[in-house]
N, C-alpha and C positions, 0 to 999 in steps of 0.2 A: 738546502731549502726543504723545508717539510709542508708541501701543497697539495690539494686533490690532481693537480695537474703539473705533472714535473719537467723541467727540461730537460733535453732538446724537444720541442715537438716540430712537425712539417706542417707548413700552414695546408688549410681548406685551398685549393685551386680554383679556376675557370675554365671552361670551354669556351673558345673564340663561337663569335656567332656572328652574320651579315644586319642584323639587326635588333632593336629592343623588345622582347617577348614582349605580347599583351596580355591583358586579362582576360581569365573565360568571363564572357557575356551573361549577364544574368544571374554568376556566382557571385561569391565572398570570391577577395583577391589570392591572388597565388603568389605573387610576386612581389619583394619589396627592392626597390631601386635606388642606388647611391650612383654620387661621381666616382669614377676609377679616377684614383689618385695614385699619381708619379714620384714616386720616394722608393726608399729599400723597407719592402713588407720587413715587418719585425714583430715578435712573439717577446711580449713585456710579461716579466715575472716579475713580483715582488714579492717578500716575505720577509717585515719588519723592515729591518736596515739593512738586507739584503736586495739587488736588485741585476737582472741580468737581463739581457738584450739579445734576443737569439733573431741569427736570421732564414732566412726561406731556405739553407741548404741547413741549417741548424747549427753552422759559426756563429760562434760569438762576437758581435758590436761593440759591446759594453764599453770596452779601453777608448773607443775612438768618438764618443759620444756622452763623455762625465756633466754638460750641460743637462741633458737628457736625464740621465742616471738622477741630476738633482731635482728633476722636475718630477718624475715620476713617485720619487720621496716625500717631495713637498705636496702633490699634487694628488695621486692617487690610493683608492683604499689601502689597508697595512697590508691583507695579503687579498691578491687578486692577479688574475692572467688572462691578458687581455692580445687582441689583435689589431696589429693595428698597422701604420704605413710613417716612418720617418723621413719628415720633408725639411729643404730649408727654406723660409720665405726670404722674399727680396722684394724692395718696392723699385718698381719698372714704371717708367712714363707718371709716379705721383700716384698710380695702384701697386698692390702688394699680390705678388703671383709667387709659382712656386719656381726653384732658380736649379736645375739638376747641375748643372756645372759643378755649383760652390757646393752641391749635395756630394760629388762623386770626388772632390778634391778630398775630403773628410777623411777616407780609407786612408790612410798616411803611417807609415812605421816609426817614425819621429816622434818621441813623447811631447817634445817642446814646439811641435808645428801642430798636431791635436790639440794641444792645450790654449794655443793661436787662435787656431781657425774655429774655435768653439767659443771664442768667445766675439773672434768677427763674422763668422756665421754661422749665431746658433742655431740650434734644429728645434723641431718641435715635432708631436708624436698626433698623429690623428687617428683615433683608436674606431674599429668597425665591427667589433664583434667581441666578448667578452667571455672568458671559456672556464673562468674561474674565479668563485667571491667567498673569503673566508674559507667554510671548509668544503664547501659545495663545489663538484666538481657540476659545472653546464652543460658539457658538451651533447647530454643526450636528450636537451632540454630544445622545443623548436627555437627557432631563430626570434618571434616574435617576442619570446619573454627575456630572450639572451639581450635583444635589442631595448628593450623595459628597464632591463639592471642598468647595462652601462649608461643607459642617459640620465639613471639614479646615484652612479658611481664617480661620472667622471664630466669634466668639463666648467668648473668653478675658478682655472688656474688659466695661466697666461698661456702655457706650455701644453698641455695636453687637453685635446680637445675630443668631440665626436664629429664625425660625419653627420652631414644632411642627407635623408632618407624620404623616400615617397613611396606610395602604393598606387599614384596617381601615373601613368603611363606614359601619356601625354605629356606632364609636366617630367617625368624621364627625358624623352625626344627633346625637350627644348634643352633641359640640362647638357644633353650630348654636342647638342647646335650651339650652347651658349659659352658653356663653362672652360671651352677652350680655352678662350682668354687668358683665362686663370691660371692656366699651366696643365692643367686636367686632362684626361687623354683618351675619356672616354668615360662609357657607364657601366656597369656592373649588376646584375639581377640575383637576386637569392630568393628563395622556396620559404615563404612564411612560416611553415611548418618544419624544413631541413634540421636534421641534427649537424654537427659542424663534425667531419670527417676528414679527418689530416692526412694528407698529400693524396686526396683524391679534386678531379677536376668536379666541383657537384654545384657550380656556380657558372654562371653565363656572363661575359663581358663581350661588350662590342668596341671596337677602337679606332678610332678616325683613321681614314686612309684616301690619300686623294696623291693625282699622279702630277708630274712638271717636269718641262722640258729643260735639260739642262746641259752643257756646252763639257765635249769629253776633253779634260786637260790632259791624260793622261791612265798610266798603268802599271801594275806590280804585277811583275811576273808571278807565278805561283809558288809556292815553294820544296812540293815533291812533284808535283805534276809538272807533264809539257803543257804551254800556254798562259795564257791571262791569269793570275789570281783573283782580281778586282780593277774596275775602272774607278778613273777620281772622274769628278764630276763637279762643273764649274757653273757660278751665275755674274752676270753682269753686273757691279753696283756703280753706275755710271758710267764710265770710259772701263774701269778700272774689272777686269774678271777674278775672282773670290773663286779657292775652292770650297764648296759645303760639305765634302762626303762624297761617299762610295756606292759603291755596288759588290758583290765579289758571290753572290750565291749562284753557280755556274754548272751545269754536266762537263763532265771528262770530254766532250766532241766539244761544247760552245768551247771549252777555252778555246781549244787550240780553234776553231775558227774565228774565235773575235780574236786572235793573235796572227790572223792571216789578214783582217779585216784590218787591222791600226797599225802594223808594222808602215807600212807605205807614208805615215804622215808622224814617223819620227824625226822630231830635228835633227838627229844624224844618231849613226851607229855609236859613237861611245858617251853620247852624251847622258847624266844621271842623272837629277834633282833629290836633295834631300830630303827626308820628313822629318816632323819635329820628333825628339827622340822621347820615348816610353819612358817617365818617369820611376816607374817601378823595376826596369831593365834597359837598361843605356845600350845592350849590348842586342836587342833585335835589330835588325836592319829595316829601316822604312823609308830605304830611296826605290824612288820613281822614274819608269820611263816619261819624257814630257813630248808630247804630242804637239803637232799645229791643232789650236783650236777652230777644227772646218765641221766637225761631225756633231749632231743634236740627237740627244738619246732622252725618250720619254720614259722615265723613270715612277714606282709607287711608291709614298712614307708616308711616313704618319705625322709628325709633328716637328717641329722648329726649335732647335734651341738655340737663344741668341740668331745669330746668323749662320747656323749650320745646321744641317738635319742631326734629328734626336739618333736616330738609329740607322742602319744600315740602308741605303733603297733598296727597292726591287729594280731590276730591270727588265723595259715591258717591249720594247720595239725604237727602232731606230726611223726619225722622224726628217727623213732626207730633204723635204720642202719646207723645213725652220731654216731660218738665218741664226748662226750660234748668237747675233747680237740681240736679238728677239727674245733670249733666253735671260731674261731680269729676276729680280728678287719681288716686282709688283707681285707677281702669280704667289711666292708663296706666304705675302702678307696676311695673318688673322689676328685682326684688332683685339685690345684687349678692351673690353668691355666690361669685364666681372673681375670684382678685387677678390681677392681667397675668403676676405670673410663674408659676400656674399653667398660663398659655396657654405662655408659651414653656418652660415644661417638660413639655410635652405629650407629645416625644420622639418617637420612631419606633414604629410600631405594625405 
């Protein structure tokens, strides 16, 4: 590829924050505001009929995403390098949100199962920032004109689209309150002025976080250390208790005391339960000790996918006056209210 901006690059980062910066009072704005969107960040190159798909540690995508590869051909400038977030949508309830499951099945070493799942769940490219057009490298250009181009470059195809962008603060907050629905995991700030500086943190996101009581089914031992590795962590969906996920971020002392704490309500000494096995490696081990379900642990995450949490919890305190049956899937219901394309017609603000 012969670009102003060549591959591998590291994308521009975040610094987590408690909330959505405002504007100074009585200035010109500082800040311009998008949804943080839930996909694998990805650094799109093109140059002619060449196109390559780098990701946030700077591996290459390209093989497992030939939909994409066609869309950025048909779709976007001949040479240009853009930033952007590859998502898969899916229509849920007769809205269309974004679906990370069918996104994380995609990584697949099988030619002929990429070739499948590409075309039963195509991806598509939401581009955020634009770091190169023709021969002009951007990066040292502010974000406000970076932002100018790409709404000038891209977004006329099915497949590759732009973010909705505000400098309006306010309608930020509601974006963060609203666009859950959608799949969206939060919002994102950038410095109007910011030149784009790879693999530094020089961007502000905030992201949902709220906690739920949920029924401990159990535990993995660790696997060099004495003690706990992780609890599983169960909810009610009528009679019937669902595990959703874990916990497992622990000190050297909590294991071994939450492993003095759950031993007492094992179904018996050599009893094991399975886990489902790692499709990438058959051969880790992911059986579970199984516990009587008596103990309620209040746990923090971030968001829901399908009926399971997105990511790991936290675990915040053990909530001894819940009834494990008190512990439902009601609490961590967020209606979906916003279809994906009201996020990307969000528009300038």
């Amino acid at each position: 590829m012969d670009l102003p901006v060549a591959p591998p690059v590291k994308p521009m980062l975040a610094k987590a924050a408690d909330a959505v910066p405002g504007q100074p009072a009585g200035a010109d704005p500082v800040w311009s505001y998008e949804p943080k969107w839930d996909g694998f960040r990805c650094i799109v190159f093109r140059d002619g009929d060449e196109v390559e798909l780098g990701s946030r540690s700077g591996k290459s995508l390209t093989r497992y995403f030939p939909e994409v590869v066609d869309a950025v051909l048909a779709e976007l400038p001949e040479r240009c390098v853009l930033d952007g977030e590859v998502v898969v949508p899916k229509e849920i309830d007769g809205r269309t949100r974004l679906d990370w499951d069918s996104l994380s099945q995609r990584i697949h070493p099988a030619e002929s199962r990429v070739r499948m799942l590409a075309e039963q769940t195509p991806a598509q490219v939401i581009g955020f920032d634009l770091l190169a057009l023709g021969d002009q490298n951007l990066m040292h250009e502010p974000f406000s004109r970076r932002r100018e181009l790409l709404l000038e470059a891209v977004g006329e195809g099915p497949s590759c689209h732009v973010t909705a962008a505000t400098a309006d603060a306010e309608l930020a907050q509601r974006w963060f309150e609203d666009f859950e629905g959608a799949g969206l995991d939060g919002v994102v700030a950038k410095r109007l002025d910011g030149h784009y500086v790879p693999d530094k943190r020089d961007m502000i996101k905030v992201k949902h976080h709220r906690s739920a009581e949920c029924v401990v089914l159990g535990y993995r031992p660790h696997k060099s250390l004495p003690g706990v590795g992780s609890i599983l962590l169960g909810l009610y969906d009528g009679t019937e208790l669902r595990m959703v996920g874990g916990a497992s971020a622990f000190t050297a002392k909590r294991r071994e005391e939450l492993l003095a704490e759950l031993e007492p309500l094992r179904l018996g000494e050599d009893v094991v339960a399975q886990g489902e096995a790692n499709r990438w490696n058959r051969r880790i081990d992911h059986s579970w000790v199984p516990l009587r379900p008596e103990r309620v642990a209040e746990v923090a995450y971030d968001q829901m996918e399908g009926d399971r949490l997105r990511h790991a919890a936290h675990f915040l305190r053990w909530r001894p006056e819940r009834s494990p049956e008190e512990c439902t899937y009601d609490q961590l219901e967020v209606p979906v209210r916003f279809d994906l394309a009201d996020v990307l017609a969000g528009g300038e603000q």
